[in-house]
C-alpha positions in Angstrom: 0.0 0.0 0.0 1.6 3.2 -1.1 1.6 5.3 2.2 1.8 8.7 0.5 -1.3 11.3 0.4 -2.1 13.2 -2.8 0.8 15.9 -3.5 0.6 19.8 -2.2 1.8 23.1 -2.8 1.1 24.6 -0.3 3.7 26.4 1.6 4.4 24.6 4.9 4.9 26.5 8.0 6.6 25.5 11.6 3.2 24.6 13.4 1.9 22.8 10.5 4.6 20.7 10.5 5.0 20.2 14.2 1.2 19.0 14.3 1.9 16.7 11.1 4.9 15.1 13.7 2.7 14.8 16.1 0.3 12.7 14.1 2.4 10.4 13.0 2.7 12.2 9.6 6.0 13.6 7.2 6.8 15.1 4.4 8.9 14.6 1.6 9.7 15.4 -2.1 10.3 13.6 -5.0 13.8 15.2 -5.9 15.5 18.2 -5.0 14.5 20.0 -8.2 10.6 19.2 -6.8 8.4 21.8 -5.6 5.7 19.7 -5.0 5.7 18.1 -1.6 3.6 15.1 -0.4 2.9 13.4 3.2 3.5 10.3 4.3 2.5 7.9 7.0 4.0 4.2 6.3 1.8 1.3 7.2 4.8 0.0 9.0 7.1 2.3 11.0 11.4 2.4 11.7 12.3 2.6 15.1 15.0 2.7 17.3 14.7 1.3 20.6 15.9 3.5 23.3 16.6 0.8 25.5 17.3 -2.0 22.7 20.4 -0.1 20.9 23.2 -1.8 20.4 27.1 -0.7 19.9 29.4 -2.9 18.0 32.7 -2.9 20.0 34.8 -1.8 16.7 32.1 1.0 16.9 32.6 1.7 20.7 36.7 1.6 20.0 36.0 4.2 17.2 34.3 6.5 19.5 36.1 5.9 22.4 39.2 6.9 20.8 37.6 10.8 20.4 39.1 10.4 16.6 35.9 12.7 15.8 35.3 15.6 17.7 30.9 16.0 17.9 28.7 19.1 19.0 25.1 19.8 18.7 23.4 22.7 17.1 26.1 24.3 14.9 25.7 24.0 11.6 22.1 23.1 10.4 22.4 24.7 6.5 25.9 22.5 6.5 24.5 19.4 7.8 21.1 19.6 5.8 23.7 20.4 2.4 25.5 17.3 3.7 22.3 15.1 4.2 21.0 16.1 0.8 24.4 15.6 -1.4 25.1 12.6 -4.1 26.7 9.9 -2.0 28.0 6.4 -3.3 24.2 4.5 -4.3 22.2 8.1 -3.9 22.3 10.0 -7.3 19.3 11.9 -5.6 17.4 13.3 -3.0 14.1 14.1 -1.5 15.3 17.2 0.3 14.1 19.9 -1.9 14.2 24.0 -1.2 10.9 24.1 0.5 12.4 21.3 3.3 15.7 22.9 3.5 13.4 26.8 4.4 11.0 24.6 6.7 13.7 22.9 8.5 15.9 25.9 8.8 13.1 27.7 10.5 12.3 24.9 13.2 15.9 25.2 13.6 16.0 28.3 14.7 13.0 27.9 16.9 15.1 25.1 18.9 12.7 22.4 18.0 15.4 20.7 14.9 18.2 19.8 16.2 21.2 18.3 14.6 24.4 16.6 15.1 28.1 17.4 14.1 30.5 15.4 13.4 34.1 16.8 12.8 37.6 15.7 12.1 40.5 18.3 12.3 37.7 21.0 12.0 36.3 19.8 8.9 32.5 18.4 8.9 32.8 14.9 7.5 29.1 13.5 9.2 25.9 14.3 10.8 22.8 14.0 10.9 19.4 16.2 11.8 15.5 15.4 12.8 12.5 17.3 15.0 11.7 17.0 18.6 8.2 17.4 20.4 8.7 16.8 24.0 9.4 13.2 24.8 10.0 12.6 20.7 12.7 12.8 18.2 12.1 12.0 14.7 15.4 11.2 12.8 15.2 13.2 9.1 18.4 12.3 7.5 22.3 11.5 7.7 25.5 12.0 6.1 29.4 10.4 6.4 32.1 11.7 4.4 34.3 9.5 6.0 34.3 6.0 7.4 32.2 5.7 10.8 31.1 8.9 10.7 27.7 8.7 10.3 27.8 6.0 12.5 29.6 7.9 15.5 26.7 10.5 14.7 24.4 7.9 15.4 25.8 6.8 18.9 26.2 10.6 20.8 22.5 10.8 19.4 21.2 8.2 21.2 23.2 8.7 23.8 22.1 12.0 24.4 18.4 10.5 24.0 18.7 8.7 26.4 20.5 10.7 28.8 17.4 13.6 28.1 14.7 11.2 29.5 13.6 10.7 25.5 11.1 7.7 24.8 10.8 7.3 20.9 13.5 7.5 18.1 11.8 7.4 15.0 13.7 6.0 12.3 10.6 6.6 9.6 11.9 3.4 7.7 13.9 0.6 8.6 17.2 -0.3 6.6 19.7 -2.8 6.6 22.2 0.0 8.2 19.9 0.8 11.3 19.0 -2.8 11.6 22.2 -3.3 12.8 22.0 -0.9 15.5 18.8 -2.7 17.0 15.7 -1.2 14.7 12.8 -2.6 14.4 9.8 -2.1 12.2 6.4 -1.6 14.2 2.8 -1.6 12.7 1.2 1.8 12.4 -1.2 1.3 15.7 1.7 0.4 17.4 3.9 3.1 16.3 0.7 5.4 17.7 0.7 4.6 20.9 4.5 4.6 21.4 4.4 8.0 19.7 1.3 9.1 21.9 3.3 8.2 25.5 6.6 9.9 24.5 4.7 13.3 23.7 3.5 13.1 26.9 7.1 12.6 28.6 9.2 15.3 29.3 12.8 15.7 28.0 15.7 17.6 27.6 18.5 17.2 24.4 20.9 19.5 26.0 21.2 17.5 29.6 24.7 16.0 27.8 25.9 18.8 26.5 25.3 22.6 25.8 25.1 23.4 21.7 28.8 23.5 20.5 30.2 22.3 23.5 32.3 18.6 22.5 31.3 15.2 23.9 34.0 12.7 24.6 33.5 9.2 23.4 33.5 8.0 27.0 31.0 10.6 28.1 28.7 9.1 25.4 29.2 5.5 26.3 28.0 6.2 29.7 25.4 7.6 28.6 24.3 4.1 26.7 24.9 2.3 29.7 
């Protein structure tokens, strides 16, 4: 069953979005060139377990060994660029203009957040997605360089975690977050899980102020 509704033009503003989040609802465009924009809400829903995520220990060596240095809140129109360039089997993208001013605006309101990933100053991974209260709903990722993406992945559930969060949406479930522990839940399912954690209160900066470095063992702590 295709899970998309019929395509809009209409300009999206920060409430309307927040209120789509909040129903289980996102949007997305065919390409980048794209104006049109459509919703979706997938019979069967990505998720990370909180409590259910699991580190490889090559992984927990890699970000142990503070090899990349990761902040918070920085850099969204860098880490969107990143998310929405060609990478090795991606020729496209479905982040067009309209996300990147949508996006950009919950930024600023504090309720995007991304993550940083940097090695000797240069940006080589992140990743970005939404928050309503007890809620964070993972948009897209990047990695320029091995791991990357990966060590994104880990201070971000860390920092979940460590913030009292209750739901990690994943939207869709791939081989790559399978690996970490994802899951794919039916829709109903995915509702209620969605309707406790917006209830829940949490905090994303309890780890770490915006721009301020996490070490690897910080983060790892965090996990456990």
């Amino acid at each position: 069953m295709d899970p998309r509704v019929p395509r809009s033009r209409r300009t999206l503003d920060p409430d309307l979005l927040l209120r789509a989040y909040a129903n289980g609802i996102f949007p997305m465009a065919e390409s980048a060139e794209d104006p049109d924009l459509f919703w979706v809400e997938p019979d069967r829903r990505g998720v990370l377990p909180l409590d259910g995520f699991h580190v490889a220990r090559r992984l927990a060596r890699t970000v142990r060994s503070d090899r990349f240095e990761v902040t918070v809140d920085t850099d969204f129109e860098a880490v969107i660029a990143g998310c929405a360039a060609p990478a090795p089997g991606r020729t496209g993208t479905w982040i067009n203009a309209e996300i990147r001013r949508v996006y950009g605006e919950l930024f600023r309101l504090g309720r995007v957040h991304t993550v940083e990933v940097r090695r000797d100053g240069a940006l080589v991974g992140g990743l970005y997605g939404v928050r309503i209260a007890g809620a964070f709903f993972g948009e897209s990722m990047f990695s320029r360089e091995t791991d990357s993406s990966k060590v994104a992945l880990v201070h971000l559930v860390a920092r979940l975690r460590f913030g009292g969060f209750r739901l990690l949406d994943a939207q869709f479930l791939t081989d790559h977050l399978a690996r970490f522990g994802a899951e794919e839940i039916p829709r109903l399912a995915y509702r209620r899980r969605l309707a406790a954690a917006l209830t829940a209160p949490a905090e994303f900066h309890r780890l770490g102020a915006p721009g301020v470095p996490v070490d690897g063992a910080t983060t790892l702590a965090a996990l456990s």
